[in-house]
Backbone as numpy.savetxt, mean C-alpha at the origin, in Angstrom:
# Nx Ny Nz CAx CAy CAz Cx Cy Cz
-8.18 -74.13 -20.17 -7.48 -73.00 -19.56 -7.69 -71.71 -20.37
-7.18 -71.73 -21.69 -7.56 -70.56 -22.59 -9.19 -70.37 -22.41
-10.25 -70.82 -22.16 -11.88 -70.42 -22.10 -11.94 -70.12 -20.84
-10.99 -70.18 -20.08 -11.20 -69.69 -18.80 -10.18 -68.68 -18.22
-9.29 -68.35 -18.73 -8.47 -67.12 -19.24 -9.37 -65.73 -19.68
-10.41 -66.40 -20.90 -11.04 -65.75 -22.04 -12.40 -64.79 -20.91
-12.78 -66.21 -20.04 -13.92 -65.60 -19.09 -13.45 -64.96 -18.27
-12.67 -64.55 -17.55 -11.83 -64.07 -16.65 -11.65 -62.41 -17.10
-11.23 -62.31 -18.28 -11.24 -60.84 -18.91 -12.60 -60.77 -19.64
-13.69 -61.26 -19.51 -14.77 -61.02 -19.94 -15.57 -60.25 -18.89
-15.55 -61.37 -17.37 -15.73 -60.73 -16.33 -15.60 -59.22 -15.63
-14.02 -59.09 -15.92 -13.23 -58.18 -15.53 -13.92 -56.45 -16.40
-14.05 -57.16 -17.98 -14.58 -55.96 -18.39 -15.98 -55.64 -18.28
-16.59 -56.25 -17.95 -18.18 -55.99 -17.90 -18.23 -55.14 -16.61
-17.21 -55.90 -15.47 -17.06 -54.84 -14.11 -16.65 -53.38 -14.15
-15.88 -52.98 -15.03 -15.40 -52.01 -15.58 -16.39 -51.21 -16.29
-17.40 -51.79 -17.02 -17.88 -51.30 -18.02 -19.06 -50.35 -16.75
-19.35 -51.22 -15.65 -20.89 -51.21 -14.99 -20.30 -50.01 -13.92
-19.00 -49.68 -13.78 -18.81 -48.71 -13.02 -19.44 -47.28 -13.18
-18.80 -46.82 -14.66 -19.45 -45.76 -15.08 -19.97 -45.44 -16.58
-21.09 -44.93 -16.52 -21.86 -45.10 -17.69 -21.88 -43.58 -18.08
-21.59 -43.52 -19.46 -21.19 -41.64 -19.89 -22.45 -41.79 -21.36
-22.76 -40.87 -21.49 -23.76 -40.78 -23.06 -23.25 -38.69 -23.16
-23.49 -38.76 -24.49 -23.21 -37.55 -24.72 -25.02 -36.83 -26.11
-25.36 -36.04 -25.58 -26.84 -35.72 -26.21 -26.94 -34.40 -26.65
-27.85 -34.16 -27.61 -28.06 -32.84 -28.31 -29.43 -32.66 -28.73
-29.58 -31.37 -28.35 -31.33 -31.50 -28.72 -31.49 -31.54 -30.34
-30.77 -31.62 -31.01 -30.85 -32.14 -32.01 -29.83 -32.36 -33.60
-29.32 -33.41 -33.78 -28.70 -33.76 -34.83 -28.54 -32.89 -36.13
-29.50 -32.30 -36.20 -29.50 -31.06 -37.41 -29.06 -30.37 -36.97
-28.38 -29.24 -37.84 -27.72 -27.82 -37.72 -27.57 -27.08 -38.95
-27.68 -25.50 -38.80 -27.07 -24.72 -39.88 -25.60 -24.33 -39.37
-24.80 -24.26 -40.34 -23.68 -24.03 -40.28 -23.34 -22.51 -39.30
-22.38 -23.10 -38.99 -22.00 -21.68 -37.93 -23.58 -21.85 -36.38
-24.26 -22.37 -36.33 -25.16 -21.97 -35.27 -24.19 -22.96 -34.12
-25.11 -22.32 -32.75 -24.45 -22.94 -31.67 -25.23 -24.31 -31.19
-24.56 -24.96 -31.04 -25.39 -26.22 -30.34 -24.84 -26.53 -28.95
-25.91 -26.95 -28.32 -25.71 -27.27 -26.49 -25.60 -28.72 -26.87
-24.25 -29.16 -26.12 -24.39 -31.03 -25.46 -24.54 -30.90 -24.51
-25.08 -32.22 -23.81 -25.42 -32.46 -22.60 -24.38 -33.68 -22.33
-23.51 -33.72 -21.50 -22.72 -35.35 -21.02 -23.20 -35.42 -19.87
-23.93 -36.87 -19.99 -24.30 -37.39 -18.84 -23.03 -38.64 -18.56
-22.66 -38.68 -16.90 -22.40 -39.75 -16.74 -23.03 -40.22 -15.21
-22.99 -41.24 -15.08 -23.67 -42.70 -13.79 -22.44 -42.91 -13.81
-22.34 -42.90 -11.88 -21.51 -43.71 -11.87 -21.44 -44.13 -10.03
-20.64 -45.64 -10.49 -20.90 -46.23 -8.95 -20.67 -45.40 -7.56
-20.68 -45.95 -6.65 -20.79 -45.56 -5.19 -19.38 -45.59 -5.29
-17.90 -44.19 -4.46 -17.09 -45.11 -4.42 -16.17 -44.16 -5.62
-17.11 -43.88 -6.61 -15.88 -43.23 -8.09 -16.25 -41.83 -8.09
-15.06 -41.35 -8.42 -14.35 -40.01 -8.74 -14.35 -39.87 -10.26
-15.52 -39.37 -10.37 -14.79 -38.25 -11.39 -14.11 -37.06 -11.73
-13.03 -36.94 -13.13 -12.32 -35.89 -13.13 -12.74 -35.57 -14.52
-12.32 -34.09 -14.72 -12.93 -33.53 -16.24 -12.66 -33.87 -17.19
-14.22 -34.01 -17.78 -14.19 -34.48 -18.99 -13.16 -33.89 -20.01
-12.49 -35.59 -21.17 -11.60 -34.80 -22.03 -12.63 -34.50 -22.86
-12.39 -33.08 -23.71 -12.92 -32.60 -24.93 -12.67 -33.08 -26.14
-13.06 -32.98 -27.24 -12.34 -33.23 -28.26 -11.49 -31.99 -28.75
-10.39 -31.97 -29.39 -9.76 -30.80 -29.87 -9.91 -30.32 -30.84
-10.27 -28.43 -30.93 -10.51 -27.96 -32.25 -10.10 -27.80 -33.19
-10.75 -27.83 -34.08 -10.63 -28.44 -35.63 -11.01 -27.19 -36.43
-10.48 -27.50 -37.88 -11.27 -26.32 -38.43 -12.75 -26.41 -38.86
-12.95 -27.71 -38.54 -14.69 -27.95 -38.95 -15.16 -28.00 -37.78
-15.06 -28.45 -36.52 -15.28 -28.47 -35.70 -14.69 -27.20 -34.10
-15.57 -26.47 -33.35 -15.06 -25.48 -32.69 -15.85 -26.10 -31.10
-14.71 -26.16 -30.36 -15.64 -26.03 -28.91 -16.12 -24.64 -28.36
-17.15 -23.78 -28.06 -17.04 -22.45 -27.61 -16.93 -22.44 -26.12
-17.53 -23.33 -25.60 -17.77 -23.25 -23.81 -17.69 -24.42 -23.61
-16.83 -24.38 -22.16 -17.28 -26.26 -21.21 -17.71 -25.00 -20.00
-18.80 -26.40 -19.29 -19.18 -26.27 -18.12 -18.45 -27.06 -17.32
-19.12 -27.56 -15.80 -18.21 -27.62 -14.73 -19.45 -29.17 -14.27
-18.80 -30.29 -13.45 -20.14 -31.51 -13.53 -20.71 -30.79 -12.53
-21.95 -31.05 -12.35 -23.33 -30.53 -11.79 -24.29 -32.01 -11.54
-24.62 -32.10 -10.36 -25.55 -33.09 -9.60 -27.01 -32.99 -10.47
-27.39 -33.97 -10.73 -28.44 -34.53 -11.76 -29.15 -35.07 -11.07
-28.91 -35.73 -10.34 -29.48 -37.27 -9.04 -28.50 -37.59 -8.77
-29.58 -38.83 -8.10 -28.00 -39.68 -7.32 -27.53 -40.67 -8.12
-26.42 -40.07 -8.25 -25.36 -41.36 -8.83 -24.86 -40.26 -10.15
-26.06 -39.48 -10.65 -25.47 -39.15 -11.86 -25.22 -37.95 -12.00
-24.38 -37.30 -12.64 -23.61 -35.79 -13.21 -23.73 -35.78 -14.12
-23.73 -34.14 -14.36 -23.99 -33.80 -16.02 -23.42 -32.67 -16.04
-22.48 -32.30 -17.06 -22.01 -31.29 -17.37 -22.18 -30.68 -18.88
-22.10 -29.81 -19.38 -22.84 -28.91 -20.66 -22.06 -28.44 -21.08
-21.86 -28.14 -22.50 -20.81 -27.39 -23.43 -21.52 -27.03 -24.56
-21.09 -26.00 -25.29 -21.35 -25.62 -26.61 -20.28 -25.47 -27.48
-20.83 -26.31 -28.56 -19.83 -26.37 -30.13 -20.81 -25.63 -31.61
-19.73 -25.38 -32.34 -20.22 -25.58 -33.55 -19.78 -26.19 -34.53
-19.87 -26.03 -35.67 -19.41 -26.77 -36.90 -19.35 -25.58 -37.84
-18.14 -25.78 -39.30 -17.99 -24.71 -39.58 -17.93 -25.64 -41.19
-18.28 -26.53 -41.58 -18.47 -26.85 -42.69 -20.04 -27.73 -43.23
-20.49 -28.10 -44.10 -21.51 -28.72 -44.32 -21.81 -30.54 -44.65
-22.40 -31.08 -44.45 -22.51 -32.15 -44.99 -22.79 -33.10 -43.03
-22.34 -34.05 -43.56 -22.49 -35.24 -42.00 -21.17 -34.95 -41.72
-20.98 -34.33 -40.29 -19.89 -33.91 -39.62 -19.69 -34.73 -38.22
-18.91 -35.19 -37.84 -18.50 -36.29 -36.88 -17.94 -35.36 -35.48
-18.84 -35.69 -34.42 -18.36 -34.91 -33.29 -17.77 -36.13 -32.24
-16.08 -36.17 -32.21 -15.58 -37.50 -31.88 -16.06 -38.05 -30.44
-15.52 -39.05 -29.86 -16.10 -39.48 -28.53 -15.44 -38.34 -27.72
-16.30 -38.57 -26.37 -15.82 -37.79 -25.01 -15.46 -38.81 -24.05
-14.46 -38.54 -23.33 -13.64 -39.22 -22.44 -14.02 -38.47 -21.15
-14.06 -38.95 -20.43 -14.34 -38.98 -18.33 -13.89 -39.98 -17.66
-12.14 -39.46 -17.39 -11.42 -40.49 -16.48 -11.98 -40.56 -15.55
-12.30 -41.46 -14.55 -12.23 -41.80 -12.89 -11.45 -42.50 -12.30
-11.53 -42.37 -11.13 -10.82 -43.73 -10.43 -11.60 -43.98 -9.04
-11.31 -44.62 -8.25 -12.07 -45.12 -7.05 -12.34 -46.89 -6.91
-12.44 -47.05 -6.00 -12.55 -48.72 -5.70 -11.68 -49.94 -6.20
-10.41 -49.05 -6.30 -9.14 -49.65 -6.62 -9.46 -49.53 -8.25
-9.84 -48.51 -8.80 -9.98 -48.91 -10.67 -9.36 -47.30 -10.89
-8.92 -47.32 -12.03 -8.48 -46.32 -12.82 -8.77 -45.99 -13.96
-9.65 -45.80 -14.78 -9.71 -45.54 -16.24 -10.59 -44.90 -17.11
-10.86 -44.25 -18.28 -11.78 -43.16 -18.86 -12.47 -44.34 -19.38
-14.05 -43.38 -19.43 -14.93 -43.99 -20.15 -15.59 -42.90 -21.44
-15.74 -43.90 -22.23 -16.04 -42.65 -23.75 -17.62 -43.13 -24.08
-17.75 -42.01 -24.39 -19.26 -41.79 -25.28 -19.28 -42.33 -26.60
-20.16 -42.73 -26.94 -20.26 -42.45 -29.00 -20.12 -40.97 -29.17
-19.67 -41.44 -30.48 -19.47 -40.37 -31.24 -20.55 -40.02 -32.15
-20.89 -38.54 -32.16 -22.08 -37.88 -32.42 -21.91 -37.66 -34.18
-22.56 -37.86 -35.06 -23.02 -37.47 -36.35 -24.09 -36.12 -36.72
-23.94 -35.32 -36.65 -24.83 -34.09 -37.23 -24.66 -33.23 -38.73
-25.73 -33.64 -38.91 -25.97 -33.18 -40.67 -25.83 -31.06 -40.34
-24.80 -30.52 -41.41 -24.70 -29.41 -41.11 -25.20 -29.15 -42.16
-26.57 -28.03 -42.29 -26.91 -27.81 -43.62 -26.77 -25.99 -43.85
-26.68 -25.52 -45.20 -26.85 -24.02 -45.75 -27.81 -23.48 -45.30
-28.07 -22.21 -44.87 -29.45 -21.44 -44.48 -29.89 -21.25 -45.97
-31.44 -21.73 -46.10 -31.94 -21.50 -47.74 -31.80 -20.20 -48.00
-31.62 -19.25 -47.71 -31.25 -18.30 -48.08 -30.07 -17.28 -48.34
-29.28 -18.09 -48.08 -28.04 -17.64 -47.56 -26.94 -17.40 -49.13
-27.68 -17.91 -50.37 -27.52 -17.61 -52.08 -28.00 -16.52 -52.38
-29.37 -15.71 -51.73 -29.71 -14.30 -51.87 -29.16 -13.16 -51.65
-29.29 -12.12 -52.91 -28.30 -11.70 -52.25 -29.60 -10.08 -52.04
-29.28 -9.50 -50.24 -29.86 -8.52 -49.89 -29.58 -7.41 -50.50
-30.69 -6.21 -50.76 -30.58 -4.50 -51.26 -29.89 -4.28 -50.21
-29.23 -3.12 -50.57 -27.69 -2.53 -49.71 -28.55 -1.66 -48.74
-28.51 -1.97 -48.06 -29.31 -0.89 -46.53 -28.42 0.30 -46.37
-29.29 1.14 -45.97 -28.45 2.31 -45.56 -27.66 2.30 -44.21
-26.64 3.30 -44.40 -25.81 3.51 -43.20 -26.34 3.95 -41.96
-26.03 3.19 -40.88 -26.47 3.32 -39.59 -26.14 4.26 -39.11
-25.99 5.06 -38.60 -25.44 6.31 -37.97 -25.31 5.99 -36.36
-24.23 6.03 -35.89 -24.30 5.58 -34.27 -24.03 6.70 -33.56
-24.74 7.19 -32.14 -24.70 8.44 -31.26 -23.41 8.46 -31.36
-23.16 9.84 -30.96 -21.35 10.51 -30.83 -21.15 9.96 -29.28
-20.36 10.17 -29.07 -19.82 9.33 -27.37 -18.66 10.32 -26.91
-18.28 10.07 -26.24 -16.63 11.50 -25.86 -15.44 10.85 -26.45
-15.78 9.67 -26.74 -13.80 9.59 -26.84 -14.00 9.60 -28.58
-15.15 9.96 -29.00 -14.69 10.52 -30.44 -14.47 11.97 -30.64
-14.57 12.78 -29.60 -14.38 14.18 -29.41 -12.62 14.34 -28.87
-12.21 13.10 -28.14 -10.44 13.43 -27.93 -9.50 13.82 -28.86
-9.75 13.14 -30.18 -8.61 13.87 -31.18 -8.68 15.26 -30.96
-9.62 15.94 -31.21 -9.63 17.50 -31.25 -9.84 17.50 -29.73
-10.00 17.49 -28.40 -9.52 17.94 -27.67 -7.82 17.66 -27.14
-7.15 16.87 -27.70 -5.56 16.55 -27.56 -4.82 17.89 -29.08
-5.84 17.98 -29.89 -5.17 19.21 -29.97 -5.18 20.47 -29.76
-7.05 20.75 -29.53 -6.40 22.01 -28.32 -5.45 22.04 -27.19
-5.62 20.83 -26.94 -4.50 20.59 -25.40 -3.02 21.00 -25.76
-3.11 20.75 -27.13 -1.25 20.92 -27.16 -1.33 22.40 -28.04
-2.42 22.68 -28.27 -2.47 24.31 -28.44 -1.98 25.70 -27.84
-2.72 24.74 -26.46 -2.91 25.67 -25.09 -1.44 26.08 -24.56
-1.39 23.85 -24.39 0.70 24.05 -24.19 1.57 24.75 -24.74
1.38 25.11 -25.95 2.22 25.64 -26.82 2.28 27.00 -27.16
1.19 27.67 -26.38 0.71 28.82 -26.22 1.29 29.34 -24.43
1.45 28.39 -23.78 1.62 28.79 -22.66 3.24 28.46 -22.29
3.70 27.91 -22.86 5.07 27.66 -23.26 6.22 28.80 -23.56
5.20 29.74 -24.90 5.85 30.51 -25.66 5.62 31.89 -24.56
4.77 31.85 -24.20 4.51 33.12 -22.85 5.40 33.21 -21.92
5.77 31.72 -21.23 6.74 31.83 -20.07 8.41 32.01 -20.92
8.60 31.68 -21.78 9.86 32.06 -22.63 9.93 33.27 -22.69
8.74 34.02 -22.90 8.78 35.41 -22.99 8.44 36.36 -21.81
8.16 35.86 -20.85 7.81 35.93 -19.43 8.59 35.34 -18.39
9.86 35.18 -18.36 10.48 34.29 -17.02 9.76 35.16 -15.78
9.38 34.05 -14.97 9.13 34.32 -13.84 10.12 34.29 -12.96
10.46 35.80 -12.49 11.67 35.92 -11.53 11.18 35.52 -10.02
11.87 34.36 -9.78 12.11 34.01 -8.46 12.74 35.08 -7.04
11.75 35.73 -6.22 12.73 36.26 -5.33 14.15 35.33 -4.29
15.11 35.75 -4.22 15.68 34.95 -3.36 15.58 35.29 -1.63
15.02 34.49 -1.30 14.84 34.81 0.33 15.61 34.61 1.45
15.85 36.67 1.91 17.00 36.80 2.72 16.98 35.92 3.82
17.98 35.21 4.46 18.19 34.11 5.25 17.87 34.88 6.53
17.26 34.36 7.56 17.38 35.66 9.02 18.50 35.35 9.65
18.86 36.20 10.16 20.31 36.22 11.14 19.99 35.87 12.25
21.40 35.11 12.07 21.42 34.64 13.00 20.67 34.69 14.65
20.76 33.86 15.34 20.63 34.65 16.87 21.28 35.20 17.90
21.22 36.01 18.51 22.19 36.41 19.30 22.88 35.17 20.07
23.99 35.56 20.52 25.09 34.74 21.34 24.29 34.61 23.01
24.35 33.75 23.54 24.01 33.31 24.55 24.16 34.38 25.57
25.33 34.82 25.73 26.14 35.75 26.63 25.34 37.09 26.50
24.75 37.56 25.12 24.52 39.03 25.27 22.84 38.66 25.23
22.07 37.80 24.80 21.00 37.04 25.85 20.84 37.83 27.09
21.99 36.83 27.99 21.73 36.88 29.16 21.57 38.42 29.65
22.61 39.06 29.39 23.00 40.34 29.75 22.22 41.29 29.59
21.22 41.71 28.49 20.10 41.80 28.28 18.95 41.42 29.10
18.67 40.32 29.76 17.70 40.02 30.46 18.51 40.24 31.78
20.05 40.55 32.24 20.55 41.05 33.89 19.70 42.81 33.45
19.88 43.38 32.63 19.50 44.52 32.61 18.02 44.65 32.89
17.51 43.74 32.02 15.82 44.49 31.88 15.53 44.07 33.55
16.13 42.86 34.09 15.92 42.55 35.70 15.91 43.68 36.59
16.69 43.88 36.52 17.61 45.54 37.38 16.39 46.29 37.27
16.04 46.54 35.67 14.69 47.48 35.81 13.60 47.42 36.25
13.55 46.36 36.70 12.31 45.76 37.26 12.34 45.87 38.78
13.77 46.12 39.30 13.54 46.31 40.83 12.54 45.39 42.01
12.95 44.09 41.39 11.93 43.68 42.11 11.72 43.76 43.45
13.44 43.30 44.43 13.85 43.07 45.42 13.79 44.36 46.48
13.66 45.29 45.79 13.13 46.87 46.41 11.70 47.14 46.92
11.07 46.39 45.96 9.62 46.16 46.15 9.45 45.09 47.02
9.96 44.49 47.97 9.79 43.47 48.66 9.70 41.44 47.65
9.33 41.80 46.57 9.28 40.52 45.83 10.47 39.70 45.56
11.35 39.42 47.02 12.49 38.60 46.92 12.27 37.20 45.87
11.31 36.54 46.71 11.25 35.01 45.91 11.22 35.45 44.42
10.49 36.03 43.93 10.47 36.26 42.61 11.43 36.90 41.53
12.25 37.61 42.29 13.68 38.43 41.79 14.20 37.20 41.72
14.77 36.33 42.63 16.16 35.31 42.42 15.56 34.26 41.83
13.93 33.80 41.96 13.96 33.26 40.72 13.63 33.63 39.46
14.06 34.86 38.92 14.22 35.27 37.43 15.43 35.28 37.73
16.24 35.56 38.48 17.57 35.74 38.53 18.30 34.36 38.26
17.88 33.17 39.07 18.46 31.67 38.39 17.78 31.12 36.98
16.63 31.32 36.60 16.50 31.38 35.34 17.20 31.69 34.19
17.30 33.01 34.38 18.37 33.91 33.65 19.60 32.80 33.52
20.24 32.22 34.59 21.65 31.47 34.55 21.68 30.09 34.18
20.32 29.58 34.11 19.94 28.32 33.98 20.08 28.75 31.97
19.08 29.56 32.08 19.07 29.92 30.90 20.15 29.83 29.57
21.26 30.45 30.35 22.21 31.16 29.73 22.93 29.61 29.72
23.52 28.85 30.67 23.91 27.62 30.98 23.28 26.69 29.55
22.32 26.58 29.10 21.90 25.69 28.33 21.98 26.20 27.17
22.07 27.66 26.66 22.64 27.72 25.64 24.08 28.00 25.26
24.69 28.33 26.39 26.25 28.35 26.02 26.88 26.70 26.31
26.89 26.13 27.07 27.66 25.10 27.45 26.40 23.37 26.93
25.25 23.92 26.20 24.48 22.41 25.76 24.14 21.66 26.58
24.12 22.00 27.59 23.41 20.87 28.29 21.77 21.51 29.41
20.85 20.70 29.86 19.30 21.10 29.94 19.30 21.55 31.57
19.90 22.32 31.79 19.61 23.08 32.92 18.58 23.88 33.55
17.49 23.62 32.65 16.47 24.42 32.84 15.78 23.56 33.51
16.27 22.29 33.58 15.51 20.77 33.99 16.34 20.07 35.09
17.39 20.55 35.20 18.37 19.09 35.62 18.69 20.20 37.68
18.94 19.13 38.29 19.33 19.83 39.84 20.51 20.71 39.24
20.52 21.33 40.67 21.93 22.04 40.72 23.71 20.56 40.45
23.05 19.44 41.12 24.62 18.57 40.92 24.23 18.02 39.94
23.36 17.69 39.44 23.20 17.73 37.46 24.30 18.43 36.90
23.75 19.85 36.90 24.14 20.92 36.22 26.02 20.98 36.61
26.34 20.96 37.53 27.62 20.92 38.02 28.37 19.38 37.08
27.98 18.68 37.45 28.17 17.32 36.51 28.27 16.99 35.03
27.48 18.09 34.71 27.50 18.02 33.05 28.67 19.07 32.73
29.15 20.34 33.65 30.01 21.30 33.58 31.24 20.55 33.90
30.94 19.72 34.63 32.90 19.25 34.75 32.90 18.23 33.98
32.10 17.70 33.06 32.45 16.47 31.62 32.79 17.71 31.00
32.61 18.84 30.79 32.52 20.12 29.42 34.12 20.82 30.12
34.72 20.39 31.11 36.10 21.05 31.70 35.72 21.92 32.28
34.62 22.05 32.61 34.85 23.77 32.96 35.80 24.29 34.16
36.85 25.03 34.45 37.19 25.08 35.63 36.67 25.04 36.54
37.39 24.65 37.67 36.59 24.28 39.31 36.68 25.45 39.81
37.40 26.61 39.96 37.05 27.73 40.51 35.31 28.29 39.71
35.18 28.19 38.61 33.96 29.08 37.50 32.79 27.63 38.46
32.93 26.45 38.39 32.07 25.45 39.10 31.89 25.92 40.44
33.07 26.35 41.23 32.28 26.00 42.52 31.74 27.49 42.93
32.13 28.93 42.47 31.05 30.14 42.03 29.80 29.91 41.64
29.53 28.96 40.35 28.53 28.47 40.19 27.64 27.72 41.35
28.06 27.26 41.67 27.46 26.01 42.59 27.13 27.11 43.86
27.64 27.92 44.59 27.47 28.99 45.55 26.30 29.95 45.10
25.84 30.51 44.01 25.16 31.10 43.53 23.57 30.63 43.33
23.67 29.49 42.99 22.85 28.57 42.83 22.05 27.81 44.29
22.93 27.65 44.74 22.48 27.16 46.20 21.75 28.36 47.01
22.56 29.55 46.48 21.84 30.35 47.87 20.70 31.19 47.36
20.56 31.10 45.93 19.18 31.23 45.20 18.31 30.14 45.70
18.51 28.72 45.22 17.86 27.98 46.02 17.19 28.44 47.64
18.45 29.10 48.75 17.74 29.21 50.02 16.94 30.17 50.53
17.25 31.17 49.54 16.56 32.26 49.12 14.53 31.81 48.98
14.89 31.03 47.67 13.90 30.65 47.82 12.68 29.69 48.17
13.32 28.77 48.54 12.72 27.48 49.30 12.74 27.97 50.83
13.73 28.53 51.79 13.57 28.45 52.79 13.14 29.97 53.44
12.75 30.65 52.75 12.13 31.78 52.96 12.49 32.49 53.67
13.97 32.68 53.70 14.91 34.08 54.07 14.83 35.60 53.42
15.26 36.25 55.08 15.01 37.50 54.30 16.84 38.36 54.14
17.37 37.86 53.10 18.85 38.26 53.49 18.75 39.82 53.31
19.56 40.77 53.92 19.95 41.95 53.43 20.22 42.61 52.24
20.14 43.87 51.44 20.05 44.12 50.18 21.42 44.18 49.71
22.58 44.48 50.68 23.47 43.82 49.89 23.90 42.37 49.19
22.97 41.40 50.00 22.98 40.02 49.04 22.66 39.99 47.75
21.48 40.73 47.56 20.62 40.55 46.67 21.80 41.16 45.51
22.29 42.92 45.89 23.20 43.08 44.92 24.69 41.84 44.70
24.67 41.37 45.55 26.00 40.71 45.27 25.90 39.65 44.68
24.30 38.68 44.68 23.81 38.02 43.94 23.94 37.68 42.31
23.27 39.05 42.02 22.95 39.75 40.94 24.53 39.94 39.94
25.67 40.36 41.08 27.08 40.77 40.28 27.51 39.57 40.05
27.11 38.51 41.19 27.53 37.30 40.92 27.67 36.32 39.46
25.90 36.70 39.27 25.53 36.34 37.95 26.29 36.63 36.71
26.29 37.58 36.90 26.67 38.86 35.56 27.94 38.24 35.57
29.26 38.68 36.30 30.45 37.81 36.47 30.91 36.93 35.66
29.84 35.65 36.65 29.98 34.69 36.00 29.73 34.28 33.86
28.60 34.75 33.97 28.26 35.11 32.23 29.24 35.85 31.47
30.35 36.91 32.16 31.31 37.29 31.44 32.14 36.77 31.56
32.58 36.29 32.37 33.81 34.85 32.51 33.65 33.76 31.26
33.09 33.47 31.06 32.83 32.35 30.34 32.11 32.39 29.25
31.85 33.89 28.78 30.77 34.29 27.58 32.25 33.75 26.20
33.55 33.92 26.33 34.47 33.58 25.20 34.65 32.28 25.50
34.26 31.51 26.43 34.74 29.70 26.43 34.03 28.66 25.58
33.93 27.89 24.87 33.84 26.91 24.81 33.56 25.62 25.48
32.24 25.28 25.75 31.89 24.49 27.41 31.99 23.09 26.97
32.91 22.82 25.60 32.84 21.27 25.63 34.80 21.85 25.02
35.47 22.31 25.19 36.92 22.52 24.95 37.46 23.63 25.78
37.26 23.70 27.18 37.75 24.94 27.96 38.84 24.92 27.75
């Protein structure tokens, strides 16, 4: 039972062993101290296994890793990945094994390399001692010119500093414009320049009453806020009785408006006392209501 126990884990490890095969190589075993040397880790390995990155060994003070590479396809079956070390003392220096876990085909486990021996020797010359060479002189570049330009800079500042201390620059203050006129003397202003214009004398009815509802549309949207320049006549009436306005000043309004409207849509020719009574209508109305308030009548 025990010799067949014994073969059983003999088996087991040889299967293990044949999975993956790792070697670790250097173009050569000699070295001078401090130079760089390239390894090469090769590993083979079955159909089936995963490899994961190689462990390194950890640096030492005799020993330095400078670079790992990444595994890289070799053929089939085998990977190779590359690193550079050095050595930082002399004599036979021991570069320990490398480890490359895998797993695959129900197995789990690292496989290690030998461990590398390299003789580190002195450069024969390296007891001589060299004549003192002269000083190199290296081109000027700009950022050795910044010290002295950071202190003209704070020259300049300090120069332009002491000027405006002695120089305030007076700010004008800028007169605010006044206001705009009041809605009411607006309007009244444009009943006048109308009048001068005589249009309705000249035969140009349509065009008198509509400057003439303009004018009231006008005046409407800036005294009482709301867009009469846009909205119908029962708009405009609608937004005046949310604002209170009295129903006598509304339904004047609303009369004025309408017969401007028939004036001009239906192409009547009323008598020139309309036109004046029109006109007083307007005016009237704009002084009625030039002291109200169209959202607190």
């Amino acid at each position: 039972m025990r010799v067949l126990i014994a073969s059983l884990f003999l088996l087991i490890s040889c299967s293990l062993a044949g999975q993956v095969q790792v070697r670790a190589l250097v173009d050569s075993t000699t070295m001078l101290i401090g130079d760089q040397v390239h390894l090469k880790l090769e590993a083979t390995a079955a159909a089936g296994i995963a490899l994961a990155d190689p462990l390194w060994p950890p640096n030492t003070d005799t020993l330095e890793f400078l670079s790992f590479g990444k595994w890289d396809t070799l053929g089939r079956g085998t990977l190779v990945c590359e690193a550079v070390f050095t050595v930082w003392d002399t004599g036979f220096q021991e570069v320990p094994p490398i480890g490359v876990p895998y797993s695959g085909n129900g197995l789990t486990d690292t496989a290690w390399t030998s461990n590398l021996i390299m003789e580190v020797r002195l450069p024969t010359d390296s007891l001589r001692l060299n004549d003192i060479k002269d000083i190199i002189r290296e081109p000027a570049v700009f950022s050795d010119y910044l010290s002295y330009l950071y202190a003209l800079g704070t020259i300049v500042l300090i120069g332009l500093i002491l000027w405006f201390w002695r120089h305030p620059v007076r700010v004008k203050k800028e007169v605010p414009p006044p206001p705009p006129p009041p809605p009411h003397e607006v309007a009244m202003e444009q009943l006048a320049a109308l009048a001068q214009k005589k249009l309705w004398q000249q035969g140009r009815v349509k065009e008198y009453h509509s400057e003439l509802t303009h004018i009231l549309r006008e005046y409407l949207e800036g005294r009482f806020d709301i867009n009469a320049l846009e909205e119908t006549t029962d708009e405009i009436l609608d937004q005046l009785r949310k604002r209170n306005l009295p129903a006598a000043l509304r339904q004047r309004l609303e009369e004025i408006l309408q017969t401007a409207d028939m004036v001009k849509f239906a192409k009547a020719k009323p008598a020139a006392q309309f036109h004046e009574k029109a006109f007083e209508s307007v005016k009237a109305f704009v002084e009625q209501t030039a002291g109200r308030d169209g959202r607190d009548a």
